[in-house]
C-alpha positions, -999 to +999 in steps of 0.1 A: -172-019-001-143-017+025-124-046+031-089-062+030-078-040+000-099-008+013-076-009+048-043-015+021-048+011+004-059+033+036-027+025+050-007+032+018-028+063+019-020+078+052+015+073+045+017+088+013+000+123+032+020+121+061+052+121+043+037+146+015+028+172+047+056+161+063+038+152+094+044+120+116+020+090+094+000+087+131-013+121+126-035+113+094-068+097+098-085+091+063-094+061+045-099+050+011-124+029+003-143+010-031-121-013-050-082-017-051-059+004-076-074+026-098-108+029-088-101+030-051-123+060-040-100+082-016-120+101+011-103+131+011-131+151+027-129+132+055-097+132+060-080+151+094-040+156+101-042+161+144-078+160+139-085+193+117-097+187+081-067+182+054-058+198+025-057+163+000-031+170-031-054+146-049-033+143-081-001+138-060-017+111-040-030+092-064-001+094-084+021+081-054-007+050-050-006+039-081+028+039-084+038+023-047+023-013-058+047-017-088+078-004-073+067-032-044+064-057-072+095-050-086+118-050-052+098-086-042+096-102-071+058-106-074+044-137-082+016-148-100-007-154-069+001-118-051+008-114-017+004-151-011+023-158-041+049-133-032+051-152+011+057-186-006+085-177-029+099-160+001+100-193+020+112-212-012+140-189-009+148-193+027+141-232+031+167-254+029+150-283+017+148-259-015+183-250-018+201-268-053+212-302-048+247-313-046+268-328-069 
């Protein structure tokens, strides 16, 4: 399966590898793929830095993408509804037809 979640966490992957090789994120080509979190299936075989095969620190990486989503949680305030959830408290925030009435 690779979908909305699948290119999420292939972005979140990427990064993750770029920063742990210290190379620019642009280099890395690799995708993860299956379903979100946990059981996301990382294609580390696959994956290239410059277009040569990678050397994946599997346990690092994984670590790093299943930590990223909470610490994203915490610094947005996650709603019940996710990502959607997390847009519309956003603009309850910023309207000001939301703001506390006067006294």
């Amino acid at each position: 399966m690779y979908g909305i979640s699948s290119n999420l966490d292939s972005a979140r992957y990427r990064l993750t590898l770029a920063r742990l090789l210290r190379v620019p994120p642009t280099a890395v080509d690799g995708h993860v793929i299956g379903e979100h979190g946990d059981h996301a299936v990382v294609c580390a075989s696959t994956t290239t830095v410059n277009g040569r095969p990678a050397s994946v620190p599997l346990a690092e990486v994984r670590a790093e993408l299943r930590a990223r989503p909470g610490r994203i949680s915490h610094g947005v305030g996650r709603t019940r509804s996710g990502p959607a959830g997390a847009v519309l408290s956003t603009l309850r925030k910023s309207s000001p037809w939301t703001t506390a009435p006067k006294n």
